[in-house]
N, C-alpha and C positions, 0 to 999 in steps of 0.2 A: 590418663583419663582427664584431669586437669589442661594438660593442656585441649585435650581434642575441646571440652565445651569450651576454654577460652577461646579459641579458632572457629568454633561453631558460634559464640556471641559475637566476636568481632566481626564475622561474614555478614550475621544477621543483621548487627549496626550500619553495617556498610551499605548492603541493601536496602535499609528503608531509607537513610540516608538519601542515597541516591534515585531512588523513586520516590522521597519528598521534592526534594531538589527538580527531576522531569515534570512532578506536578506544578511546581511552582511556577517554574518556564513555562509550561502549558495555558496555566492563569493569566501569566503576564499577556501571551500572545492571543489568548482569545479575550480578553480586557482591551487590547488595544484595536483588534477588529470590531467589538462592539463599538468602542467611542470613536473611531474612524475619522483621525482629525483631519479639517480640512487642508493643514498644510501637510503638501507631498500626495496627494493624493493622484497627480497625473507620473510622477515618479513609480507609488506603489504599484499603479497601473500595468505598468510599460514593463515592472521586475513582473509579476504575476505574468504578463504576456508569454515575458521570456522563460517564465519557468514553465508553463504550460507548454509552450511549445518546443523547450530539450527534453521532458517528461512525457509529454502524450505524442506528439506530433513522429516525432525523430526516433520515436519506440513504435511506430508503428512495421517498422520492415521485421521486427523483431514479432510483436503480439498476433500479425495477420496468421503467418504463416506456423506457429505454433499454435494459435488456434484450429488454423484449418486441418493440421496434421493430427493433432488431437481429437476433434472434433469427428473426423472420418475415421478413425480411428477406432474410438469409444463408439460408434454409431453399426458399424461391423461388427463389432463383439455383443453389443447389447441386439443385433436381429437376430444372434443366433438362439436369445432365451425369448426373443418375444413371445413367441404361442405361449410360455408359461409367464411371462411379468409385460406389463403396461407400457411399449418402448418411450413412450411420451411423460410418464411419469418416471421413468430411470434416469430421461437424457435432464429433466428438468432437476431432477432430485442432486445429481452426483454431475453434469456440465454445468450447468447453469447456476447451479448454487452455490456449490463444492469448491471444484475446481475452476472455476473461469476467475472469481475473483482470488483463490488462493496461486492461481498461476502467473497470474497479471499481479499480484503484491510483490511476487519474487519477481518479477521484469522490474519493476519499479526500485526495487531493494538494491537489486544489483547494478542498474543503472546511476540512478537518481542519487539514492540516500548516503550512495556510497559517496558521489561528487558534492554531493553538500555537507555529509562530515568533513571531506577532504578541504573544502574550500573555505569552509566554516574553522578548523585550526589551522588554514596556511594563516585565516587575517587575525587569530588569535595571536599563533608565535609572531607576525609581522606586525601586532599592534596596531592596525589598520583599524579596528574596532572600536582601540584606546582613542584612535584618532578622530574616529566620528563622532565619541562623547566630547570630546575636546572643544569642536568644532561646534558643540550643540546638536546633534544630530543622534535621535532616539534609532542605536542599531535595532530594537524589537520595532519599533515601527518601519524602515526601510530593510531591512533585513530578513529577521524571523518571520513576518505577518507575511508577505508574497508568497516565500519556501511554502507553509504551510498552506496558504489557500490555493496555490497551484497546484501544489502535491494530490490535494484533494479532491479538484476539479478533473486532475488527469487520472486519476482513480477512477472517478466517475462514468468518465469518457473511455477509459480504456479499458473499463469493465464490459460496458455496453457492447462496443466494438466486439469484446473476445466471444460474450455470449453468442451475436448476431451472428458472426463471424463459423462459429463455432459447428453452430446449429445448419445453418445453408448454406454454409458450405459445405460441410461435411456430408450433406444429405445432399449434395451434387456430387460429389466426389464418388460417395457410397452409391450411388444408382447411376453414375457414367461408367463405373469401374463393375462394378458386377451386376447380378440381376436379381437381387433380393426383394422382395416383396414390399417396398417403400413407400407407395402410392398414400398410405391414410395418415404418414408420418406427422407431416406438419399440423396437419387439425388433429393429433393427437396431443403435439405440443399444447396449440392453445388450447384444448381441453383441460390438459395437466397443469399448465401454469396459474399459479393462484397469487391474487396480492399481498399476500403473503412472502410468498416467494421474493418479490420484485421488493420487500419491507422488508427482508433478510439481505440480500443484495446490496441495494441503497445502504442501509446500515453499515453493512461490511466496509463499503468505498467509503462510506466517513469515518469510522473510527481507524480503519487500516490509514488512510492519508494524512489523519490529524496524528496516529502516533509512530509511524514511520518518522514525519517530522519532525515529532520535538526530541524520538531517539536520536535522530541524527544531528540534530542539532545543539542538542546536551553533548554529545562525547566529542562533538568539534570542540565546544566552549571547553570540555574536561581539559584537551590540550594544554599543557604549560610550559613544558623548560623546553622544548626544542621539535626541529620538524620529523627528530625519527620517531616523536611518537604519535603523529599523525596517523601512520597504517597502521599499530596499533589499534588507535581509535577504531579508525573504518571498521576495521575484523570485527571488532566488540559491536559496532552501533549498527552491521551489518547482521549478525548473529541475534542480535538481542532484538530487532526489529521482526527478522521469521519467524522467534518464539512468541512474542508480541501477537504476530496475526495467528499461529495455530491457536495463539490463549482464548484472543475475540471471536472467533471459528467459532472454537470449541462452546464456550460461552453461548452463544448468541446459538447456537445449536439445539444447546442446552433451555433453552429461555424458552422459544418459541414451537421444538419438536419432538420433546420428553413431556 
């Protein structure tokens, strides 16, 4: 018994521990995006660019076509209950809400987060990081600030995409392929959709993109004695980022439709 609550204290330790610690990273990086100094500023630029476009751009062969498969998918099954539920408040409730951003975090998770933990402790164990404080060069200012507002931008971007994507296509798919009664579909959409909706959504894209990044960016930094514990890492900052978004999901669910 003894030991089990010793092992139950020290887990506990561990864990705030270590979610003080993600806060505190989080602090630094949104501190330094507020005071946005001006030097390095066509630098930060150019990292943001490039993070945006291996995140959102080069994800898109990936986001279209699971959208669209999805999308016609869900759009089939939900005509077959329409006479008894609202197909334009379902597609909006459970695609557009639900799933488009919790499907698009895991594109991102598995892409993204996993190559910036991974590249985030190669320059820890190679000291590459030691070397740009050396050198005077703030790694949270050229480093972590890009990661994080790219991550977030392509959130934004690649949520939109999946919704659009989602919704017309799917509802071309569903009415070139069979002969289901589709005609009032889309002006039942914009019936259904409330700003509400689109204030759930937004939300999701910021909080899922600011904390995908700093998980991933904590457990690269967690790196120490050497590069096998890099995947390691990944698995952890991978896993611990999808329970991260079902939390905010679940949460923000909870806030705005209980």
């Amino acid at each position: 018994m003894q030991d089990f609550v010793g092992h139950l204290g020290r887990q506990t330790r561990f864990r705030f521990n270590r979610y003080a610690d993600q806060s505190a990273l989080f602090y630094r990086i949104l501190r330094q995006i507020i005071v946005n100094p001006r030097t390095g500023r066509i630098l930060r630029l150019r990292i943001i660019i490039e993070q945006i476009y291996f995140t959102a751009v080069q994800a898109l062969w990936i986001v279209i076509p699971v959208s669209l498969l999805l999308g016609s998918m869900m759009i089939l099954q939900f005509s077959d209950v329409a006479a008894q539920y609202d197909l334009g408040k379902l597609t909006v409730a459970l695609l557009i809400r639900e799933f488009g951003p919790l499907v698009t975090a895991l594109v991102v998770i598995l892409r993204s987060a996993t190559a910036v933990t991974i590249e985030t402790g190669y320059m820890k164990v190679l000291h590459e990081i030691e070397a740009l404080e050396l050198q005077g060069i703030d790694p949270v200012d050229v480093l972590f600030v890009p990661r994080m507002v790219g991550l977030v931008v392509s959130m934004f971007c690649l949520i939109t995409i999946f919704c659009i994507t989602s919704v017309l296509g799917g509802y071309a798919i569903a009415w070139a392929l069979t002969t289901l009664p589709l005609q009032n579909f889309l002006a039942q959409i914009a019936k259904a959709i409330t700003g509400m909706d689109i204030t759930v959504v937004a939300l999701k894209a910021l909080f899922f993109g600011m904390g995908i990044a700093v998980i991933s960016l904590y457990h690269g930094l967690a790196v120490e004695r050497g590069i096998t514990e890099v995947p390691v890492a990944t698995s952890r900052g991978a896993v611990e980022s999808l329970f991260y978004c079902l939390a905010v999901n679940f949460i923000l669910f909870a806030v705005f439709f209980l």
